[in-house]
N, C-alpha and C positions, 0 to 999 in steps of 0.2 A: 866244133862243139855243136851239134844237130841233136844228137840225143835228146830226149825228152826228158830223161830223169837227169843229166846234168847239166841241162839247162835248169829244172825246178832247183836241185841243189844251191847253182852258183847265183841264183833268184836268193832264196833263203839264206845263203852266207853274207849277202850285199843288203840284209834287212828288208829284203821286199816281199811283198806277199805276192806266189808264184798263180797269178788266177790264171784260165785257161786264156784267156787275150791275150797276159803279158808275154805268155809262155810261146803264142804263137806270133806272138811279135818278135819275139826273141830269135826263131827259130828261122824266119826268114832273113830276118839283119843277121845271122851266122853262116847261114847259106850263102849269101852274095857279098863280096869282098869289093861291094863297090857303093857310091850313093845311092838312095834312092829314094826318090819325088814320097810326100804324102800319099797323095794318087794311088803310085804303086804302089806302096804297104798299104794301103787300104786293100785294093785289086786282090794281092796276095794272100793279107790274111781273110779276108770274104772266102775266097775257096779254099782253103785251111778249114774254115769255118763250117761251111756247107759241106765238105768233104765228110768231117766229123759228123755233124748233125743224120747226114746220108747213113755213116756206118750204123748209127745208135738208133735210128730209124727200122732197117731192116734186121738187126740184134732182136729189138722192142717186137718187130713181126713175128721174129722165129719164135719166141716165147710163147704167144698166143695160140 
């Protein structure tokens, strides 16, 4: 389950509100099948995060 919309969904059937954090938190604990440190979920979602930020940056360029 990597998908972004069934991750939102299975966020919203569990009563949670699907924000863009939780959603990339999600998405990495679905991705690796293993523990992993605070640390690294932090690490991972930061460039999740910046990756995002990156695309909606140059989107916001082409506009202008």
């Amino acid at each position: 389950m990597n998908n972004r919309d069934d991750i939102v969904n299975k966020l919203k059937s569990s009563g949670v509100s699907p924000t863009s954090q939780r959603v990339d938190i999600a998405q990495v604990l679905f991705a690796r099948p293993q523990h992993l440190s605070a640390e690294q979920m932090l690490k991972m979602t930061q460039k999740r995060q910046r990756r995002r930020f990156t695309i909606r940056l140059v989107c916001l360029r082409r506009k202008v």
